[in-house]
N, C-alpha and C positions, 0 to 999 in steps of 0.2 A: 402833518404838522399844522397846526393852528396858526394861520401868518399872521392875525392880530396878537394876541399871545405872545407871540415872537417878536414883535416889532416893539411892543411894549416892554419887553424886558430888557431889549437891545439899545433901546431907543436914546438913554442917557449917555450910552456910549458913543454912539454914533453922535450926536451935541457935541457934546465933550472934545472929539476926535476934532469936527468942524470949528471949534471953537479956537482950538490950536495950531489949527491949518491959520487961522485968520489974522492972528498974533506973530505969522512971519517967521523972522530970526530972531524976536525978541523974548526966548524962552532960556527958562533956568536949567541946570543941567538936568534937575526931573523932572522939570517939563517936558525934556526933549526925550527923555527916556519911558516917559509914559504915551507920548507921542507915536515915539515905534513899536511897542505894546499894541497901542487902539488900534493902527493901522496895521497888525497881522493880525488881531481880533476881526476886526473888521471884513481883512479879505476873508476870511475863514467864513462869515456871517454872511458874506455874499456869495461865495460855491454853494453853502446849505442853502440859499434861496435860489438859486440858478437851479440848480440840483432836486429840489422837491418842491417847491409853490412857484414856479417864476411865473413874479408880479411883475410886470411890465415898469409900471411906474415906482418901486421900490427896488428893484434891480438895475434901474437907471440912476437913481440917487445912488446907492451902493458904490456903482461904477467907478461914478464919478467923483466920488469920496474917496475912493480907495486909491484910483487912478492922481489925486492932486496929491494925497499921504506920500504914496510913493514917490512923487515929483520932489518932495521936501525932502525926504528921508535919504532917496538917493543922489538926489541932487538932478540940475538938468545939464546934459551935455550936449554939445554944437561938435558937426561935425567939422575935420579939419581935413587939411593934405595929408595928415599922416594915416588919418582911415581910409582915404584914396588911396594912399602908399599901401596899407596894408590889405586893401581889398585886389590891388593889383599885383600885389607878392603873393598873397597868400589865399584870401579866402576866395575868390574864383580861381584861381591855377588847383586849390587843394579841390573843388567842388565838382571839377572836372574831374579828376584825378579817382575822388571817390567813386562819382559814377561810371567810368571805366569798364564795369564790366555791361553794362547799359547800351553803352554807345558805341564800344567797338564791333561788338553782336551786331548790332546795327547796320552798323558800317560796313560788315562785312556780307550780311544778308542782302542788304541792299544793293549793295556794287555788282553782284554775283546776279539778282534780279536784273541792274538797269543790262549786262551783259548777255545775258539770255534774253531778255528782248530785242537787242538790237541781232545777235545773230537770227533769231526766227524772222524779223522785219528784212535782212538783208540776204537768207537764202529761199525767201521764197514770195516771189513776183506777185502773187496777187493779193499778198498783205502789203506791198506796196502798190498796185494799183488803189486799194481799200484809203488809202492815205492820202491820194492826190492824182491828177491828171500825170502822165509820164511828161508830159513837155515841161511841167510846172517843179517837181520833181529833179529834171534836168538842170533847169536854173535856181535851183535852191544849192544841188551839187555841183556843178561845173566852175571851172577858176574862176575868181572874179563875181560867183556867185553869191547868194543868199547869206550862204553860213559866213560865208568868209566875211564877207562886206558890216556883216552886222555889227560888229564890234568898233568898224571904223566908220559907222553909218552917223556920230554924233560926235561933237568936241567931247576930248578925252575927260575935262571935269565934270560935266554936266550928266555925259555917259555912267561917270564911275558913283556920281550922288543918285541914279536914279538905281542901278545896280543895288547899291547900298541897303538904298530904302527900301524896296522889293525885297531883297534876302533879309535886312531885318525883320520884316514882317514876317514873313514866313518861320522864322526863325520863332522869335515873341508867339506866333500861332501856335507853334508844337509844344511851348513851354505852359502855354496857359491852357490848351484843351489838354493837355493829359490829363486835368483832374475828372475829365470825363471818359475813364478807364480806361485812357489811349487809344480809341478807336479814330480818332479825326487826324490823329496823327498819324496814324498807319495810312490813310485816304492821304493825306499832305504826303510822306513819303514814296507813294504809290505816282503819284502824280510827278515828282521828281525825277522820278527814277524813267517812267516812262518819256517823259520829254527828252533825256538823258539815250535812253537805248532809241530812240526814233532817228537821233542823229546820226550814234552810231552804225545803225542796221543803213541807213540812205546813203552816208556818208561810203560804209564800206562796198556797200554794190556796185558805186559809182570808180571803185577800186580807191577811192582820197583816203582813207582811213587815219593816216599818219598826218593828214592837213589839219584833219578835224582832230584828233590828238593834241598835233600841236598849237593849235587854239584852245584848245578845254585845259588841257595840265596847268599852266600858266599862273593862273588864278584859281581852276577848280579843284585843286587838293586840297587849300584852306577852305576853300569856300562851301565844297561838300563836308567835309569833316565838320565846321562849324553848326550847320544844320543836322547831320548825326547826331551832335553832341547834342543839340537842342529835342533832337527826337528822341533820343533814348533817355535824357533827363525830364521827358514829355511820358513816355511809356511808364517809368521810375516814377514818378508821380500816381501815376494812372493805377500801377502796381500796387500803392501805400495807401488807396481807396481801400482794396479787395484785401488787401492783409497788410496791415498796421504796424504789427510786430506785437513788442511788451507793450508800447505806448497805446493809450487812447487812441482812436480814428484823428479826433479833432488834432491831438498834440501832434500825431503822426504828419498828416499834410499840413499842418502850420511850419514847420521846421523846414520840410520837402517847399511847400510853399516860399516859404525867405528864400531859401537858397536857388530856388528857383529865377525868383525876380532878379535876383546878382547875379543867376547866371545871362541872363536877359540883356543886361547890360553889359555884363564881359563880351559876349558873344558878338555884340553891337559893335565894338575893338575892334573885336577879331574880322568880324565879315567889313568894316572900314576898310581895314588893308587888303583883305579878299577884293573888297571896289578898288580900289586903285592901281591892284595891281591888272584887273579886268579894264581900266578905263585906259593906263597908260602903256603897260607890258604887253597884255595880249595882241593889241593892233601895232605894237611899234616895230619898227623895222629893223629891228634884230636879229639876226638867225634861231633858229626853231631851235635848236640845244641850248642857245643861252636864255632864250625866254622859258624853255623848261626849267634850266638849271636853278631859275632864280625863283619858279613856282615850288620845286622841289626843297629849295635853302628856306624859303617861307614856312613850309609844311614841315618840317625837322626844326626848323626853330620853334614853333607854337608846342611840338610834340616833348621837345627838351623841355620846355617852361612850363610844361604838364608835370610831368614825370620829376623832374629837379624840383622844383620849387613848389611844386601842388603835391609833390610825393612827401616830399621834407614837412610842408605845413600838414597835412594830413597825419603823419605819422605822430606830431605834435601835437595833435587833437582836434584841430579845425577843421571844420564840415561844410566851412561854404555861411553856416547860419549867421545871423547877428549877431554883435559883441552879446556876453550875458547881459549887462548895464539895460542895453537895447530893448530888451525883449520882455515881452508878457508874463509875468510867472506862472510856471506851468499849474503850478501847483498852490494852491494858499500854505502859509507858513504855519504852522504851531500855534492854537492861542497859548 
């Protein structure tokens, strides 16, 4: 395609379009109706230039031509509590819900890994000498030790915001490299999983098994499951690299992308109350059944609000992505 040629033909359109934009709300009914004409002519004229000559600086004007048309045309909207309301009814509980078959795989490879590490670490002695000095070892397991201590080693708020912001991150990490075909996230959940079974294998030689149970259950069924869900909506990503589907690559991980960042932030929720319940449950002086029972009632309530609410929006059509209004059209419209 000849891009001068084309920009000469185009060019009274695009005027014309910008000339309209500039006029506000002060336009006649066909003014406003030729208005929404230019501006899908318009997008149309800028895939055919993205698409076979992208000009840098004529792709940039287009852009942003087309990008102000559509600010007119559809109007601009501010977000309110009721998109809060609805991103916390619906489009993360649905976006979990969708990726489900992602993150339970996950879940379940994983737990089954961090277990098989810990029993190789604790039947056999000289993968725990490999790990630490036996005196050192000693006082990591013994009452009063290491593990135990650790949880009551800081004031419970301060504890539970640093908790927070460690698992958030880690969390945010498996969502944003999955578009790097999930390999960093496999390395992330590998590392989990082994600090995880290390405790267990130490914890059970020293015969405490059910001490160290009762410290982890508490807070870590939300708190593992919340990382799953980030890991296998990380892999699920990584996945929509290597095959797309019907859609384009780009549309493909744009869509996986949004849903991803909202899952980001829900998750951000979720591992909140995973902190708190780490900063003020796991150390408090409750009996070992009730501080399970209440990590257990956590972990079934988050699972219900999946399944109910993200099963129901799901089933309704939401995928987690942005409102339409929101979002980039995938596609130019019809001239």
């Amino acid at each position: 395609m000849d891009l001068d040629v084309y920009v000469t033909a185009h060019r009274a359109e695009w005027e014309r379009l910008d000339h309209l934009l500039r006029r506000g709300g002060k336009l006649t009914g066909a003014e406003a109706d030729e208005l929404v004409a230019l501006y899908q002519r318009t997008a149309t004229h800028l895939s055919i230039v993205q698409s076979s000559t992208p000009d840098p600086m004529l792709t940039a004007r287009l852009t942003q031509l087309v990008a102000r048309a559509r600010a007119t045309v559809t109007g601009t909207r501010r977000s309110s509590w009721r998109d809060a309301v609805r991103f916390l009814t619906a489009g993360f509980p649905a976006a979990v819900y969708r990726s489900r078959r992602w993150w339970i795989p996950t879940a379940v490879l994983s737990t089954l890994l961090a277990v098989l590490i810990g029993w190789w670490i604790g039947t056999h002695p000289e993968v725990q000498a490999s790990i630490g000095a036996s005196t050192d070892l000693r006082e990591m397991t013994r009452p009063g030790g290491q593990y135990e201590t650790y949880y009551s080693s800081h004031p419970a708020a301060s504890f539970a915001a640093q908790v927070w912001t460690n698992n958030a991150q880690a969390a945010a990490m498996c969502l944003v490299l999955g578009a790097f075909l999930g390999i960093p996230v496999l390395w992330i959940l590998f590392l989990n999983m082994l600090n995880l079974g290390v405790g267990i294998g130490l914890m059970s030689s020293a015969g405490r098994l059910d001490v160290f149970l009762g410290l982890i259950l508490p807070h870590g069924l939300l708190e593992l499951t919340a990382v799953f869900v980030a890991a296998g909506t990380g892999l699920r990503l990584g996945w929509t690299v290597v095959e797309p589907g019907p859609r384009t690559r780009r549309a493909a991980l744009a869509e996986q992308g949004r849903a991803a960042v909202g899952m980001a932030i829900g998750l951000a929720l979720v591992l909140f109350v995973s902190g708190l319940l780490e900063g003020f449950v796991t150390p408090s002086g409750l009996p070992t059944w009730a501080r399970i029972t209440i990590g257990v009632a956590a972990e079934l309530a988050f699972l219900a609000y999946v399944y109910v609410l993200g099963g129901r929006a799901a089933r309704a059509g939401d995928t987690g992505d942005l409102e339409e209004p929101d979002r980039s059209a995938a596609l130019p419209t019809a001239a």
